[in-house]
N, C-alpha and C positions, 0 to 999 in steps of 0.2 A: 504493500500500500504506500502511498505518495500522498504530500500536502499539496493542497491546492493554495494560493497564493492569489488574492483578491488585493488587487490596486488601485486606488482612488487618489489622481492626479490633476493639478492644476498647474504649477508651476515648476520652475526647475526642471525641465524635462529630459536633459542629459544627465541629472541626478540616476531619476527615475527609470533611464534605460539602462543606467549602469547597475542597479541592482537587480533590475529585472534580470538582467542578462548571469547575475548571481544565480539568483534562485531557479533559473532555466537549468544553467548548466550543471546544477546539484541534482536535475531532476523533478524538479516542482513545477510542473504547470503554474502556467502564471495568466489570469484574467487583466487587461487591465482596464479602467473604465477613465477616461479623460474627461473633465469637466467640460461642456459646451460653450463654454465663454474662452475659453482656449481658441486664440485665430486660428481658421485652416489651413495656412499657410504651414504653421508649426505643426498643429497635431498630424499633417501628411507625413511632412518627415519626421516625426520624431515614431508614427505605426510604418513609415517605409524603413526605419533603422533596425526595427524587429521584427520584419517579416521576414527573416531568412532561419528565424527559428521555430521548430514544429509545434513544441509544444507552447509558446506564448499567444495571445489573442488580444486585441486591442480593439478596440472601440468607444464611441462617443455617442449619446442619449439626451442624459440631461444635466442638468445645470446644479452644480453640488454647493450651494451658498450655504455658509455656516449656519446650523441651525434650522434649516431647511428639511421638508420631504425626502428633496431632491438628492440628497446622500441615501438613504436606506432604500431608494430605488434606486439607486446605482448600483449600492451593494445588491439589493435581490437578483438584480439583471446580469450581476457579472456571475454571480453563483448559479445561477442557473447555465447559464453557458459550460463553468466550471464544472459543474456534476453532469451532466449528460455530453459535455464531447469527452472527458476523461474520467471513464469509467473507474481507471483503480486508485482513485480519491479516497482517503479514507477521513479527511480533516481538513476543512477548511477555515483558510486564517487571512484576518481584515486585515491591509495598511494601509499604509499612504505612501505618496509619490515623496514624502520627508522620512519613511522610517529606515533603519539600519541594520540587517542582520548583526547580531555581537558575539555569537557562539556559530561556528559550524551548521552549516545546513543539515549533516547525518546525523549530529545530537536531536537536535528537531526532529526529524523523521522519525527515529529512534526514541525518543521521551514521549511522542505520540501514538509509536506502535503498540509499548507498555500501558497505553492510559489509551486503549482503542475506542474506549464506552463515556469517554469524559468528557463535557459539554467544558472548555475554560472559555469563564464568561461573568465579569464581574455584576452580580444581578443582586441588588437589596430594598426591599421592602423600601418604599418610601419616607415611612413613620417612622424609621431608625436610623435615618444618614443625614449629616449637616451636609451635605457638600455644593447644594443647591447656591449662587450668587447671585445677590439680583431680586428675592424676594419672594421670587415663583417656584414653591416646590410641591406643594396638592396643588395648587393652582392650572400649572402647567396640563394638568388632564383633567382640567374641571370647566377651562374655558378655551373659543377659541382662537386661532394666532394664523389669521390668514395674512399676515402684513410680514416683511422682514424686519426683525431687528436691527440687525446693519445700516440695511440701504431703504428704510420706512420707517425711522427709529416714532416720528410724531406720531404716526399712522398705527402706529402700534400701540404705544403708551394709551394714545385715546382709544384706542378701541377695547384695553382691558379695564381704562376708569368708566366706561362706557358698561361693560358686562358685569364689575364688581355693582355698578349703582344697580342694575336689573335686575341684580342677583342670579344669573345664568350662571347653568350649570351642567356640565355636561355629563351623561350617563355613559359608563366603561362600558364599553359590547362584552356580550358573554358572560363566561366567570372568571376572564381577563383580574389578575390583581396585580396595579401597576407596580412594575423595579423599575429601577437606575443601575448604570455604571458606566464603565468605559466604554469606549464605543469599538475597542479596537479587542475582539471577539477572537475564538477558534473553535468552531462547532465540528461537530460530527456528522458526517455525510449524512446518518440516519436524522438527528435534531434539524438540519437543514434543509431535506427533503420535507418534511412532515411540516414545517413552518412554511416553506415555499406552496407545498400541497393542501393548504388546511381549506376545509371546505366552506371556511370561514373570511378566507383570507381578504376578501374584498371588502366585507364588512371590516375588519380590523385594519385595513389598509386606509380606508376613508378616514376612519376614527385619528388613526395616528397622523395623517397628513395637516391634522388642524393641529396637532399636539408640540407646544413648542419644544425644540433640539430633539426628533423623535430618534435621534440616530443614538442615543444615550436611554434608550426605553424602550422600543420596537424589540428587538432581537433580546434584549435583555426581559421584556415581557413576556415576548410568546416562548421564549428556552424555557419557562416554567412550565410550560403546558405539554411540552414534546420530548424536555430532555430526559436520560437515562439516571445519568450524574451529571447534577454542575457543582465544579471546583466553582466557588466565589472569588474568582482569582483572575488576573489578566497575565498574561506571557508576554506583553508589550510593557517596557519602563514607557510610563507617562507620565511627567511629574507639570501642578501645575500651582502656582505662585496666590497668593493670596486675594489678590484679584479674580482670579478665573481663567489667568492668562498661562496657557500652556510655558515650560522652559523651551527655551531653546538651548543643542548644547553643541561646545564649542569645543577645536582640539584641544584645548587646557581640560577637558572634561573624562579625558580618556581614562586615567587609572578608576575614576569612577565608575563608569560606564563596567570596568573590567569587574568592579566589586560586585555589579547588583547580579549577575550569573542570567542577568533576561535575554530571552531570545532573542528579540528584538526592541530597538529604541526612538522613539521619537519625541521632540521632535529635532531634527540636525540640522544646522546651520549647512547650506549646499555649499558654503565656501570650505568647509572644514576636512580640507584635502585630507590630512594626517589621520584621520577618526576611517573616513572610506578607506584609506592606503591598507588600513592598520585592518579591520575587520572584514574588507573583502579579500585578505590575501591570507589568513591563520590556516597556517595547515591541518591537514583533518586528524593529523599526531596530538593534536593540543586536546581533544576531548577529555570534557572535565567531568560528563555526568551529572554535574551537579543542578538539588534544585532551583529553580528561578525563586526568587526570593527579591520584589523589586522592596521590601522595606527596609534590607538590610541597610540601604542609605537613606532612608526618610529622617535618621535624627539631622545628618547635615542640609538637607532642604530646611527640614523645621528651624535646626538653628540660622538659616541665609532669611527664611522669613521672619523670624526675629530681629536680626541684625537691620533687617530692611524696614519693618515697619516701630520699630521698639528704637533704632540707635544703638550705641557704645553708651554704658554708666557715664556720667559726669559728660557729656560731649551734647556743647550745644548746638544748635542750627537753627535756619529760619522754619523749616515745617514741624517743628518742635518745639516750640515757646514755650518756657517751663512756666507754673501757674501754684504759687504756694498754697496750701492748707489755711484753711481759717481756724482748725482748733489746732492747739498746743497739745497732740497725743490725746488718745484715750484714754488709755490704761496708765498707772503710775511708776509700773516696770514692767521688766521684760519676760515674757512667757510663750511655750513654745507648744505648737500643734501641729500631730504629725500624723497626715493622712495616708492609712494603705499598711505601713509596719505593721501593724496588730492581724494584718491578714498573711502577712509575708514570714515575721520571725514569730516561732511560738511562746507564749506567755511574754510578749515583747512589753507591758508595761513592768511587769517584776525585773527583768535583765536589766534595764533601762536605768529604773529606780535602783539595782545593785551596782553599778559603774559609774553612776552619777552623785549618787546620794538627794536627788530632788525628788518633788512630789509627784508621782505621775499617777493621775485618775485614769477611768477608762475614757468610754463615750459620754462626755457631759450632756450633749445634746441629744443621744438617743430620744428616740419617740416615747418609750415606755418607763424610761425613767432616768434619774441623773445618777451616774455612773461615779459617785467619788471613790478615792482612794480606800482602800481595805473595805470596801462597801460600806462604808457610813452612811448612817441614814440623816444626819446632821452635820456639816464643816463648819469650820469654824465661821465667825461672826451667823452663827444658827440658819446659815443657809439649807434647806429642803433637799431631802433627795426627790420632791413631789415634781412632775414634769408640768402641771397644773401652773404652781408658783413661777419657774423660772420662764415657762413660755410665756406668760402676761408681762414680762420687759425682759427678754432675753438677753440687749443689750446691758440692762443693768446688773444683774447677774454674774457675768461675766468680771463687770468693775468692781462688783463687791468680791468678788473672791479671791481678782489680784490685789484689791486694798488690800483683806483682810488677811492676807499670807503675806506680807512683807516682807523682803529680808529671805523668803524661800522660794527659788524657782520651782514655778506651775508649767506642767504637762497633760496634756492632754489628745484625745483621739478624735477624730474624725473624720467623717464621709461621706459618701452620696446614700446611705440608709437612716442617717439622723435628720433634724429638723435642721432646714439651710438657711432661715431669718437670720443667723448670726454672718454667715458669710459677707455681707456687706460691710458688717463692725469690724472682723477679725483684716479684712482688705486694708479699709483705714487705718489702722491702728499701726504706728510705727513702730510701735514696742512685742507687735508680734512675729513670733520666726515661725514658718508655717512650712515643713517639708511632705510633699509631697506625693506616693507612689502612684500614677496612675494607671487604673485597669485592676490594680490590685482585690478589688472586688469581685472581679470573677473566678477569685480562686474557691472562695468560698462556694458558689455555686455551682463551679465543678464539681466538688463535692456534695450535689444535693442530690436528694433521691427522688424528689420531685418530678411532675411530668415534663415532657422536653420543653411542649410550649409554654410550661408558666416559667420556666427556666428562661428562656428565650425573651418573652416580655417584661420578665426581671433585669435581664442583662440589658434590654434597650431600656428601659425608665434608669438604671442606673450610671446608664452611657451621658444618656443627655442629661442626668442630672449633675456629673461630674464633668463636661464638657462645660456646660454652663458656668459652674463653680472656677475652672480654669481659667476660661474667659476672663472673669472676674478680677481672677488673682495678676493676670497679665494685662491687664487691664493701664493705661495712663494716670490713671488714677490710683494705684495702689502704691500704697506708706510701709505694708508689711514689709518684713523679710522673708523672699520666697527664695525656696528650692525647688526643683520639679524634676521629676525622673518618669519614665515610662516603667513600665515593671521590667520589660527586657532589658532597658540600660541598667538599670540596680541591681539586677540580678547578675551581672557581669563581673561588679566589682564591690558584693556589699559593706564589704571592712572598710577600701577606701572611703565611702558614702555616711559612713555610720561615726567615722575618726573626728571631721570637723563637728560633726551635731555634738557627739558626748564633750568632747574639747570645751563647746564654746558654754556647757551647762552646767558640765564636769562642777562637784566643791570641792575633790580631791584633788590631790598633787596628781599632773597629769602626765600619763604613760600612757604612750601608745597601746594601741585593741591588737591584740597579738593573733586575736582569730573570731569569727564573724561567732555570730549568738547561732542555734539551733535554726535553720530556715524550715517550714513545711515540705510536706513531700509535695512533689509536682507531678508525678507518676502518669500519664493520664492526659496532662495539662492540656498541649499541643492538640492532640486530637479532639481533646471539646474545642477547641477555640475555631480547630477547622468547619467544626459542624455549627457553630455558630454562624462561622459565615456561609457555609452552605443551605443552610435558614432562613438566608439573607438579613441576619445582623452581625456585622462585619465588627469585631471589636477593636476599632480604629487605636484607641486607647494605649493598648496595650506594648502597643511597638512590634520590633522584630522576634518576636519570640518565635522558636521552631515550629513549622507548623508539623512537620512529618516527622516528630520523636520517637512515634510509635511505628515501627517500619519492619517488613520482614522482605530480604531480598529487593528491598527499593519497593514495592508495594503495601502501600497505607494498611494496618487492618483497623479495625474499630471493635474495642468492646462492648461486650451486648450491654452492660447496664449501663455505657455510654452514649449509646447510637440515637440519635433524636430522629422523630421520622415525623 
């Protein structure tokens, strides 16, 4: 069996023959579909420069404007050429005229002949992904968007202050239940045939054609309804900047490129000679096997979006006008709150309390009750362990009980399962050091015995409820002192992560942590977290954690009391 190789081109079109002429000569059939706004002059010669190869096929249709119809009818059109002139298709995979092969074409063939039944296709329930910009995310298939965004930006805006004021709404055909993802797909001759063939397809094609960016929801919708298995996953690095605005990357980008192990990258600066030199020439000796994993560099995006929209500490500029506080601190000294440890190290507020000699409570804000040290049901200055009292001025609460401990550093726990009114106070307050693990909540639910789906809608309310809280904490506005870690960064190096916290809380004469506290088992971990996103709640959070731990011979298995179906 053979990939098929689906091109969606507009410009750069000596890019775009040069790879084609890649993935031909490895044996991939390659569709290619040229945007119609491309002049005819070019698209002749650039389908006369590949006609001298059997298995390529080029042509022009329609008009592929971002955000547009016009792309998922390009795709359906080139795939269907691609499954019936080349019958031993076994997988077909979306690019563009900018993406790059970065691993060997036989790894590809070869990682897809192992995974014959796999739909890779990042697909997630709606109700459980930020990743929407712009405003529109039920939106986008509730109303509709016969205007371009781009090039009818007015004609648009009014047409949906127009539909929000009528309250139009539009009804999903079928038992269609709308995903998102990437658009840059690899389905399975069988998932592709059955989406192409559905007896439905014109009803759903009408429906999506009014749907704005349906090239990020089409193929991502209907793979729920055909596919066998979908990995929640894309085999394309796509990375895109905090705006919405896709990277571009440049030869200085290369050793990167080499870390993320994805098959393919976009999107590629066409000048960046050394990036094509470098990946259309690796010999087929360098097979690595290994799997694609595009987040293994999401912490250095995260960190270039920070740096980008946040600045350097202490560095001023004009889109940064700094803007003082009107109060002088909250709180009267300093105390620390540390969300995620209590899930990650075991009995982590006793360890804490024996290396530091401070006071460490549990969850003060749990729902069900105030969580002090040694279970008091009273602290000092007669504060309540009653949830009652402290939630009628949570903020006050807080103030009396670093008055009323003077002189003793306050510890305490926190998360996205307690009451988040405080999150605003704990932001402001410059006296507080607030460290972070995020995603660390799902460890707990790994472990639940619970049914899949209430696991699944646990893990999204606690997603956006700590996304949220992040926001917050990164916020312009925030006086705390933050740390933040993903659970895969902390778990890398916890000793180093855990040295400056007890240091700076430490009452004792200070000596380095000679070896980290007890951590939980993880046992398991990876493979819930795969089924999460094959659920389609993708646990963004968490970072690069393994997703294939549990592996026999390179093939996933899955434990029965873990399998969510």
């Amino acid at each position: 069996m053979s990939v098929g190789i689906i091109m969606l081109v507009h410009t750069a079109l000596d890019r775009a023959e040069q790879v084609a002429r890649h993935w031909a000569s490895h044996g991939c059939p390659v569709v290619i579909h040229a945007d119609k706004l491309v002049p005819q002059d070019e698209y002749q010669k650039f389908a006369a420069s590949l006609s001298n190869l059997q298995n390529v096929r080029v042509f022009r249709k329609f008009s592929c404007e971002w955000g547009t119809w016009g792309l998922v009818a390009a795709s359906q059109a080139a795939s269907e050429i691609a499954l019936s002139e080349f019958p031993d298709i076994g997988h077909v995979y979306l690019t563009s005229g900018a993406c790059l092969p970065l691993r060997p074409v036989e790894e590809l063939v070869d990682y897809l002949a192992g995974h014959a039944d796999v739909d890779f296709i990042e697909s997630a329930s709606i109700c459980d992904v930020p990743w929407t910009i712009g405003g529109l995310d039920t939106e986008r298939f509730s109303l509709f968007f016969p205007f371009s965004w781009k090039q009818q930006r007015y004609l648009f805006d009014r047409s949906v202050d127009v539909q929000r004021l009528l309250r139009i709404k539009r009804k999903v055909p079928g038992n269609l239940t709308p995903h998102l993802g990437s658009q840059w797909w690899c389905l399975t001759r069988n998932t592709m045939t059955k989406v192409l063939a559905d007896p439905n397809r014109t009803k759903y094609d009408r429906y999506f054609s009014k749907v704005w960016i349906p090239d990020e929801s089409y193929f991502q919708t209907l793979s729920r309804l055909h596919s066998r298995h979908i990995e929640s996953r894309s085999l394309t690095l796509a990375k895109f900047d905090f705006q919405g605005k896709p990277h571009v990357f440049y030869d200085d980008h290369l050793p990167l490129l080499h870390r993320s192990d994805c098959f393919v990258a976009r999107k590629i600066w066409p000048y960046a000679d050394k990036l094509y030199q470098e990946f259309l020439n690796r010999p087929t000796s360098q097979l690595r096997r290994a799997e694609p994993i595009p987040q293994k560099i999401d912490r250095i995006f995260d960190k270039a979006v920070e740096r980008r929209t946040r600045g350097r500490p202490g560095l001023l500029m004009q889109s940064r006008f700094p803007k003082k506080g009107w109060e002088n601190n909250i709180t009267n000294s300093e105390y620390s709150v540390f969300e995620g440890f209590d899930q990650v190290i075991e009995d982590f507020p006793a360890w804490l309390a024996s290396v530091t000699k401070a006071r460490v409570h549990g969850h003060l804000f749990a729902c069900d009750r105030v969580e002090f040290d040694d279970g008091q049901t009273v602290f000092d200055g007669c504060l309540s362990n009653q949830p009652g009292l402290r939630d009628y001025a949570p903020k006050d609460f807080l103030l009396n009980l670093v008055w009323n401990t003077q002189g003793e550093h306050q510890c305490f726990q926190f998360g996205p399962q307690d009451k988040q009114k405080i999150s605003q106070t704990l932001v402001q307050d410059a006296n507080a050091r607030i460290s972070v693990i995020t995603g660390a909540w799902a460890i707990a639910l790994s472990k639940s015995t619970e049914p899949a789906e209430i696991i699944r809608k646990r893990a999204a309310s606690f997603q956006r409820i700590e996304k949220a809280h992040i926001e917050l904490l990164r916020s312009s506005k925030t006086k705390a002192k933050v740390k933040i870690w993903s659970l895969a960064e902390f778990l890398e190096a916890p000793v180093e992560h855990l040295q400056p916290i007890v240091k700076t809380i430490s009452k004792l004469p200070h000596s380095p942590l000679t070896e980290a506290p007890k951590l939980t088992d993880l046992s398991g971990f990876g493979t819930f977290l795969q089924q999460l996103k094959n659920m389609g709640m993708p646990p963004y959070l968490i970072g690069d954690f393994p997703i294939a731990e549990d592996t026999k011979d390179g093939v996933r298995t899955y434990r029965k009391s873990r399998v969510m179906r």
